[in-house]
C-alpha positions as CSV (number, residue, x, y, z in Angstrom):
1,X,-52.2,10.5,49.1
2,X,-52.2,13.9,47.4
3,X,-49.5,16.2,48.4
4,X,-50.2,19.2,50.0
5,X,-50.4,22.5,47.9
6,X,-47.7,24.8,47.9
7,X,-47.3,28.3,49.2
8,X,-47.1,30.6,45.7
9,X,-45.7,33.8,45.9
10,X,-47.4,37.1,44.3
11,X,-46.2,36.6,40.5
12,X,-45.4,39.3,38.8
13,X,-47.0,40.4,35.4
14,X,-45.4,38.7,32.1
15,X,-45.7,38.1,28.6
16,X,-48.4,35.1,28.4
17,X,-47.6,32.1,26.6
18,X,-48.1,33.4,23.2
19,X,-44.4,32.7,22.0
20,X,-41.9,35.5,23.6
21,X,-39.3,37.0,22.1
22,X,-36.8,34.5,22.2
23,X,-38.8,32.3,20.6
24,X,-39.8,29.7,23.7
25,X,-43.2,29.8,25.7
26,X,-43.0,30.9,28.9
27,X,-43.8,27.6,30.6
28,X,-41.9,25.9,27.6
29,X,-45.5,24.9,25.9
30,X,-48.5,26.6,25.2
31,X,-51.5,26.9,28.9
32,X,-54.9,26.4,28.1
33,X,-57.1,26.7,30.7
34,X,-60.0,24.3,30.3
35,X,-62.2,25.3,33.2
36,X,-62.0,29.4,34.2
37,X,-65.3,31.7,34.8
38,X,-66.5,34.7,35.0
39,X,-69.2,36.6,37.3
40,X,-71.9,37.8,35.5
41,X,-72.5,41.7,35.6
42,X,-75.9,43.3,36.0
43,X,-75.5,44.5,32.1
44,X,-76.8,41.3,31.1
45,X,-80.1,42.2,32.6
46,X,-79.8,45.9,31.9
47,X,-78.0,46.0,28.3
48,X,-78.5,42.5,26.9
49,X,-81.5,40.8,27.7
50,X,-84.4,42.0,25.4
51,X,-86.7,44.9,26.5
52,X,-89.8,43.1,26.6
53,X,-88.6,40.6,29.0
54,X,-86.5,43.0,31.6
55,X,-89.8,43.1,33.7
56,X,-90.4,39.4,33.7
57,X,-87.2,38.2,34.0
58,X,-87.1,40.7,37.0
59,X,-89.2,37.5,39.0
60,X,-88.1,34.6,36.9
61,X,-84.4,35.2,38.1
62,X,-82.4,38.0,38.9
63,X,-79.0,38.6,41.1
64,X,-78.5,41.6,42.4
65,X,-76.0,43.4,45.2
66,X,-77.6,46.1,47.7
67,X,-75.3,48.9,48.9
68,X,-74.9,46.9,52.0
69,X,-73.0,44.6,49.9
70,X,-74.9,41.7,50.4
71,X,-76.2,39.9,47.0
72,X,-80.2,39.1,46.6
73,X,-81.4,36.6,43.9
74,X,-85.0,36.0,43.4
75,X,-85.8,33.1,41.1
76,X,-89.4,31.8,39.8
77,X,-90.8,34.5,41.9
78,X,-89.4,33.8,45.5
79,X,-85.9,34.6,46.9
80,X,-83.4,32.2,46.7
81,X,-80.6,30.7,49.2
82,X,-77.6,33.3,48.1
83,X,-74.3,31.7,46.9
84,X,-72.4,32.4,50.0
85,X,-72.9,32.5,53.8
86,X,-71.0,35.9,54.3
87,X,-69.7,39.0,52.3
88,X,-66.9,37.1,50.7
89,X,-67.8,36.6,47.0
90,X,-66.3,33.4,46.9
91,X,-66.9,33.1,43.5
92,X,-65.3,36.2,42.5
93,X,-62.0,36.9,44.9
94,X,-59.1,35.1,43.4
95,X,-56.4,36.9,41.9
96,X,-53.1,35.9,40.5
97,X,-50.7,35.9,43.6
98,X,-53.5,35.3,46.2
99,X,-52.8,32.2,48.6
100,X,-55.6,30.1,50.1
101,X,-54.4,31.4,53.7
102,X,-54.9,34.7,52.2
103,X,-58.7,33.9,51.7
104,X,-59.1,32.0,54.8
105,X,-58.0,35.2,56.7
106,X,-60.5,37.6,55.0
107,X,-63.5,38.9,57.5
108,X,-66.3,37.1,56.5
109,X,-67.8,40.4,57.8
110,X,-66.4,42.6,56.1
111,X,-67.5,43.6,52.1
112,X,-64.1,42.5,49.6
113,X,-63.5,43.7,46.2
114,X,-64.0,40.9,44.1
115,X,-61.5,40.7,40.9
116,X,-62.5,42.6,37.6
117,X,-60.9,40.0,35.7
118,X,-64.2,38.1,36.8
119,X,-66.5,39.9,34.6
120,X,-63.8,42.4,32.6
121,X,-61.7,41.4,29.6
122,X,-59.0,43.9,29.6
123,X,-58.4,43.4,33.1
124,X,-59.0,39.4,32.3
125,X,-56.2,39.4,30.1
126,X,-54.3,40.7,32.0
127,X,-54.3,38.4,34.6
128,X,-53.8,35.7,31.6
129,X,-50.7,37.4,30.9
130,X,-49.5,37.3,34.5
131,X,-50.1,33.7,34.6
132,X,-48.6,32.7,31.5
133,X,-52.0,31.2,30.3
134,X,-52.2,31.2,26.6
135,X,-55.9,30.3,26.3
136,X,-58.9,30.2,28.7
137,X,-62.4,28.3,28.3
138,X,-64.7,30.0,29.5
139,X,-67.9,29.4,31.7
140,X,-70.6,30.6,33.7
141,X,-71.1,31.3,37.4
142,X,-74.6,32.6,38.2
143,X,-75.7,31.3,35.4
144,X,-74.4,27.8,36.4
145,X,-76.2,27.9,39.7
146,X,-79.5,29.3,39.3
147,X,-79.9,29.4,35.4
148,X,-81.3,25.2,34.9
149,X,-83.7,26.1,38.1
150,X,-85.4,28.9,35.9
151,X,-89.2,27.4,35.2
152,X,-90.9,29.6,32.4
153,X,-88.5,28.1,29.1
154,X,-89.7,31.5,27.3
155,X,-87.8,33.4,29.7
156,X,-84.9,31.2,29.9
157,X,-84.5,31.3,26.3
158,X,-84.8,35.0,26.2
159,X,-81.6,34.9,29.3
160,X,-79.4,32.8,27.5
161,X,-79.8,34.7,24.3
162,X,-78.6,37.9,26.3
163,X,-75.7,35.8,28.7
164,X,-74.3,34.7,25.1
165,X,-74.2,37.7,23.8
166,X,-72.5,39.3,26.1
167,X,-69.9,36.7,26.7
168,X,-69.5,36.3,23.0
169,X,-68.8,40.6,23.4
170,X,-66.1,39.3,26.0
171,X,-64.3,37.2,24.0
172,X,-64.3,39.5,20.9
173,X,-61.9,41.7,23.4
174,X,-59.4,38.3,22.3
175,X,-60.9,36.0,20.4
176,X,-57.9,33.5,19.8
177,X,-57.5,33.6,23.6
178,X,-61.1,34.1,25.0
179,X,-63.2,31.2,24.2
180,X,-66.8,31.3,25.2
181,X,-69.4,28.5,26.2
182,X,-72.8,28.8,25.1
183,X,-75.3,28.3,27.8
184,X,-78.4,26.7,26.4
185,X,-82.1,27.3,27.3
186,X,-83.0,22.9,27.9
187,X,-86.3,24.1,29.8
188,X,-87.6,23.6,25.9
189,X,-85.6,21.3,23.6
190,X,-86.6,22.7,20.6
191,X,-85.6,26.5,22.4
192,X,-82.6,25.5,23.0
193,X,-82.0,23.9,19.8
194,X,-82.7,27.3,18.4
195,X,-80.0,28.9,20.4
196,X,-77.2,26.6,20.0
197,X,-77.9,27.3,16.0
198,X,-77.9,31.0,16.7
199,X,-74.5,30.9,18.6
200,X,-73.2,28.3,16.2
201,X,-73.4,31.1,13.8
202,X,-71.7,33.3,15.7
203,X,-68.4,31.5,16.4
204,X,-69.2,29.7,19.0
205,X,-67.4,25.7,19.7
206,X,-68.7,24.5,22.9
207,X,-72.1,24.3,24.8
208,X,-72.5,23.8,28.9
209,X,-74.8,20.8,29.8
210,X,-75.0,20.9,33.4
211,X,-75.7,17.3,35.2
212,X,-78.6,18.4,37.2
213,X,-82.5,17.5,36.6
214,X,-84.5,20.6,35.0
215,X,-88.1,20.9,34.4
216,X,-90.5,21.1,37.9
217,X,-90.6,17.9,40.0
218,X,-94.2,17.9,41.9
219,X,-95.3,19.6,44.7
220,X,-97.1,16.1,46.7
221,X,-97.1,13.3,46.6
222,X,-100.9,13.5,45.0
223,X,-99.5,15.5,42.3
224,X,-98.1,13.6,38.9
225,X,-94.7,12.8,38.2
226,X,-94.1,16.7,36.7
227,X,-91.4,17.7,33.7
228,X,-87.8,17.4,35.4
229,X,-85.7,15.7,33.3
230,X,-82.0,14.2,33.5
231,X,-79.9,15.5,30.2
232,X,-79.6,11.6,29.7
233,X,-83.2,11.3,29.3
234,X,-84.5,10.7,25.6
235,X,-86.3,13.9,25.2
236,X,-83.1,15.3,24.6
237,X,-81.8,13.0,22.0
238,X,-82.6,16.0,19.4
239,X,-80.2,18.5,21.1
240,X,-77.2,15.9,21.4
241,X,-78.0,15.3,18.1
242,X,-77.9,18.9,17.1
243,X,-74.8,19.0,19.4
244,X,-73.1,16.1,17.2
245,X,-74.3,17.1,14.2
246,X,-72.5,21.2,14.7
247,X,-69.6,19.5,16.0
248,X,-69.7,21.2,19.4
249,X,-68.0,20.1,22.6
250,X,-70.8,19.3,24.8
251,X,-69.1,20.7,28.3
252,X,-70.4,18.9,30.9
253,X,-70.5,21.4,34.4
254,X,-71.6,21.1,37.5
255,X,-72.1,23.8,39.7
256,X,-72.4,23.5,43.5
257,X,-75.7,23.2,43.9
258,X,-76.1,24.4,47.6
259,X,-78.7,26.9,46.6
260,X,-80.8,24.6,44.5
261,X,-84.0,22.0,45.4
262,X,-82.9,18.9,46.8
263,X,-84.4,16.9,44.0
264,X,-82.4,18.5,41.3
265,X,-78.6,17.6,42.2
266,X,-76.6,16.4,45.3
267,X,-75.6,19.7,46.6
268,X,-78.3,20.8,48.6
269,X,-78.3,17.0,50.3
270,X,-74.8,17.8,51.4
271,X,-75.5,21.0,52.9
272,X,-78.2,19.1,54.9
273,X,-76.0,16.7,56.1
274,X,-73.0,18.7,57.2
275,X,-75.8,21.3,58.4
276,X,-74.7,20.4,61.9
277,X,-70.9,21.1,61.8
278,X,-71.4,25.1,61.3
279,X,-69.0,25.7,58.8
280,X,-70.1,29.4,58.1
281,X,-69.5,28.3,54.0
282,X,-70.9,26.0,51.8
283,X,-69.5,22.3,51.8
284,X,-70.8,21.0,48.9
285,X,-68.6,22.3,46.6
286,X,-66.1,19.9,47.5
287,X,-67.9,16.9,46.8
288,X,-71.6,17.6,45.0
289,X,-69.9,18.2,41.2
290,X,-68.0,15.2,41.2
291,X,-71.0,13.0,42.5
292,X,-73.2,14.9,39.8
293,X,-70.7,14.3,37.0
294,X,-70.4,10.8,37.8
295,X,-73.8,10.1,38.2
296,X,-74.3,11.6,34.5
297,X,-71.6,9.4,33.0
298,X,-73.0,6.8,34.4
299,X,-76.4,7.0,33.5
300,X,-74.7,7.5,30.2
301,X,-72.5,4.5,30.3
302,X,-75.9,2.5,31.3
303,X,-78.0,3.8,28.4
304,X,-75.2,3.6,25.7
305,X,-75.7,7.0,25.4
306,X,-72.3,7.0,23.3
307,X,-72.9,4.6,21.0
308,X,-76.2,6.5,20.3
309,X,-73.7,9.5,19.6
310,X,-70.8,8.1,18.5
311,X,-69.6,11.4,17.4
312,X,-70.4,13.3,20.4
313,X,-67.3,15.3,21.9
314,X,-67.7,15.7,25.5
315,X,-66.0,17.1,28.2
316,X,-66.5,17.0,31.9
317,X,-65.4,20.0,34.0
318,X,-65.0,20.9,37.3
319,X,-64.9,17.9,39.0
320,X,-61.2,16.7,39.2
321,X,-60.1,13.7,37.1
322,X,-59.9,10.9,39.7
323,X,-63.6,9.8,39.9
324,X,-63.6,9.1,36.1
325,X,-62.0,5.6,36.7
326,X,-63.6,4.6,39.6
327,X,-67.1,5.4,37.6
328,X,-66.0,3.5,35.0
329,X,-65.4,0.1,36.9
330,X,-68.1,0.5,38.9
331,X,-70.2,0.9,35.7
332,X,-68.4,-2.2,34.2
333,X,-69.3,-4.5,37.1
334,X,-72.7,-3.6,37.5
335,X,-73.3,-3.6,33.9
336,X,-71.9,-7.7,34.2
337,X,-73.8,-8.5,36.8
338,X,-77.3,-6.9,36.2
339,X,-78.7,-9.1,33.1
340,X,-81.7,-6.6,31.9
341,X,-79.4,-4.3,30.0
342,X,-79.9,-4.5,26.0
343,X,-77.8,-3.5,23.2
344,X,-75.2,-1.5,25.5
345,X,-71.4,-2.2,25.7
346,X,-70.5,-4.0,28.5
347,X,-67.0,-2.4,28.4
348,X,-67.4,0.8,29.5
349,X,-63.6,1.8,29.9
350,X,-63.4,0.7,26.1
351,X,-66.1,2.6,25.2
352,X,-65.1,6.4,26.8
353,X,-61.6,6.0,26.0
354,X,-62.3,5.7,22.7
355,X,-64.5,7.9,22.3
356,X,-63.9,11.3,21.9
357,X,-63.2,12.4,25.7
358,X,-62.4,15.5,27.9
359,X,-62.0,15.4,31.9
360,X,-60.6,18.2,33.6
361,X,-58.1,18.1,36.7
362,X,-58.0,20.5,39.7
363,X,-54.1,21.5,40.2
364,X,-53.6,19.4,44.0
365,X,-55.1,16.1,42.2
366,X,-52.2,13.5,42.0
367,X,-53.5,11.0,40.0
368,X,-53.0,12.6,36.5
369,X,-49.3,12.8,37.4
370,X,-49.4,8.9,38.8
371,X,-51.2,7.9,35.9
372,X,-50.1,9.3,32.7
373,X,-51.4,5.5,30.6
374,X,-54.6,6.4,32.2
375,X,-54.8,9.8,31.9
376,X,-52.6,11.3,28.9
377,X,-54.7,11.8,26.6
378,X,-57.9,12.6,27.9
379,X,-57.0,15.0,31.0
380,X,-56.5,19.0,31.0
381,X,-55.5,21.4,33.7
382,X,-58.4,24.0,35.0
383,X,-57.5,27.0,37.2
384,X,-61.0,27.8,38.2
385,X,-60.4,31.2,38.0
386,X,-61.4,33.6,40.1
387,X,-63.5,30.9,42.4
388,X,-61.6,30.8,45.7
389,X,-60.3,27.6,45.0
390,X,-58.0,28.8,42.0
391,X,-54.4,27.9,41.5
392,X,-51.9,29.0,38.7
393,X,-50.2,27.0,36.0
394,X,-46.7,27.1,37.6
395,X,-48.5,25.3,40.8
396,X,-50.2,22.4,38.7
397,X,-46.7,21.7,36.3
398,X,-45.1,21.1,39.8
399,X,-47.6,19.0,41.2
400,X,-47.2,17.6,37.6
401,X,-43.6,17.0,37.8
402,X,-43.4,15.8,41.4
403,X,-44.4,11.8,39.6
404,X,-42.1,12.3,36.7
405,X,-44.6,11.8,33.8
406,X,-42.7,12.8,30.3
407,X,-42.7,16.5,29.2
408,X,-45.2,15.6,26.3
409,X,-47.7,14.2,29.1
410,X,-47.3,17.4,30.9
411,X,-47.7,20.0,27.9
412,X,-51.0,17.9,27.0
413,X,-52.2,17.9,30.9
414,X,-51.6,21.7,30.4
415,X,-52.8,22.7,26.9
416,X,-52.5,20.3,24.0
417,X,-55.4,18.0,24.9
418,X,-57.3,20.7,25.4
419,X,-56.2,22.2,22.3
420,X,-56.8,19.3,20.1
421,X,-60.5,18.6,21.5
422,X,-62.0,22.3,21.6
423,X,-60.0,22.9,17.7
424,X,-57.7,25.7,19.8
């Protein structure tokens, strides 16, 4: 069982991992965070989504925060469920030196400052440098959530042009230590096709697929089977190719999903079942992007999705490392037992481990460090900056360290697998 997590004091502001003075890193290797975020700022509506569409978009989806300090986001014309049950932008309030008791003593009443480093690159920096993180990956938060659920593909196209441009302005603040993930518009293949060339163009190394069904499912049952689509599905065999074929990492991320239709991913069926208990918080981010993931891989795994791409570099995020091996055997025995399955590897360990893979692990997850032939070269360390469930380097490397793995397991759990699959 998974040790508890420690208690981490403030920690002070120092050089980041770059190499100091003396010539060592700070943590003795180079930190790449493979899984951080930022918060997206109304300036992406205002500054750099396209004029024509700053009326539209206005319906199709919009987040916004009254003076009462409580957020509003309206998407496909209706308001949606907001990403948090009270003031506490949960998504948005971690800091270096903040403690989980710290959060859990915050008013839930009460409007908090959320951290600039959330949606700021100087002040971002910064709090890389006070961590000792060399490197961060970078990925949406609103944009995660609510961004797949958009329904006109002109308008999401037009949105993701404008969210990629103004994360690719953030990263130019640092570009060897900002590195920005493309979202793409999948409402239309062939738009977001366009856009992953556009940003291509522009520097750009990795795109974020997230495991959820876009499209419109039907109203009735009287209506017909609608558009909503599983990234698995063939209509998007052009974009992985594209994907493939550019050499991007294609960055599987979940998000929660408690705001979203029932249909579309798992977390809005978790919020229904633990409806009763009365949390005052979503639950579903504790479980729904590891079932979402896995359900991905394995749909994947059943339609040799990787042999079809055999190229493919892909990375799943968000989700902790331990459900990858459980997925994978499960997916081996079924795919032994069921008889109806053509032309697909009935070895599906053999097959992900030899393929170009990524799986990122949350800092208090133990198996990583139990499992280093498992896990060594495949695994990277994810802070999920600022989301309130972050957690510094120094934390993770003494999880790490607490199941004696070698030191060149633990500087590629902490940035050299990383490294070698984005091209860092």
């Amino acid at each position: 069982m998974a040790k508890k997590r420690s208690k981490i004091s403030k920690v002070a502001p120092r050089r980041a991992g770059r190499e100091s003075r003396n010539g060592h890193w700070r943590h003795g290797f180079p930190v790449i965070d493979a899984d951080s975020h930022v918060f997206e700022p109304p300036a992406i509506w205002e500054k750099y989504l396209a004029r024509e569409y700053r009326v539209i978009a206005r319906s199709a989806f919009a987040y916004h925060v009254g003076t009462s300090g409580v957020p509003s986001v309206v998407l496909n014309g209706r308001p949606a469920r907001p990403m948090n049950l009270s003031k506490i932008n949960r998504q948005a309030i971690w800091r270096p030196g903040l403690r989980p008791e710290d959060i859990g003593a915050l008013d839930p009443e009460a409007t908090h400052a959320t951290n600039p480093g959330a949606s700021d690159p100087k002040a971002r920096l910064a709090d890389m440098d006070a961590l000792g993180i060399d490197q961060a990956v970078l990925f949406p938060t609103l944009f995660a959530e609510y961004f797949p659920m958009i329904e006109s593909p002109d308008v999401a196209a037009a949105l993701a042009k404008a969210y990629n441009d103004w994360i690719y302005d953030f990263s130019r603040k640092s570009p060897k230590r900002l590195v920005p993930v493309a979202v793409l518009p999948v409402q239309s293949i062939d738009l977001a096709i366009d856009e992953l060339r556009r940003v291509a163009r522009k520097g750009f190394r990795a795109a974020f697929i997230r495991p959820c069904f876009v499209g419109r499912m039907p109203a009735d049952s009287t209506e017909s089977i609608g558009t909503a689509r599983f990234p698995n599905h063939g209509s998007f065999d052009p974009l992985w190719r594209e994907i493939e074929a550019l050499d991007f990492v294609a960055c599987i991320h979940p998000s929660a999903g408690s705001t979203n239709p029932e249909w579309s991913c798992e977390g809005s069926f978790v919020e229904r079942v633990a409806a009763p208990l009365r949390t005052g918080h979503y639950l579903a981010e504790s479980v729904a992007p590891g079932m979402d993931n896995a359900i991905l891989l394995t749909a994947m795994l059943f339609y040799a999705h990787l042999e079809r791409f055999p190229k493919l570099r892909l990375a799943f995020h968000h989700s902790g490392a331990s459900w990858v091996t459980l997925a994978l055997e499960k997916a081996e025995t079924y795919l032994w037992l069921l008889s109806n399955f053509k032309d697909v590897n009935l070895e599906p360990e053999e097959v992900f481990f030899n393929h170009a893979s990524l799986v990122t692990f949350d800092t208090w997850e133990s198996s990583v460090g139990r499992l280093p032939e498992t896990y060594g070269k495949i695994a990277a360390w994810g802070s999920r900056y600022p989301h309130h469930d972050a957690s510094p380097p120094d934390e993770a490397i003494a999880n790490l360290r607490r199941w004696s793995p070698s030191d060149d397991v633990v500087a590629g759990y902490m940035g050299g697998n990383a490294a070698r699959h984005f091209g860092l």
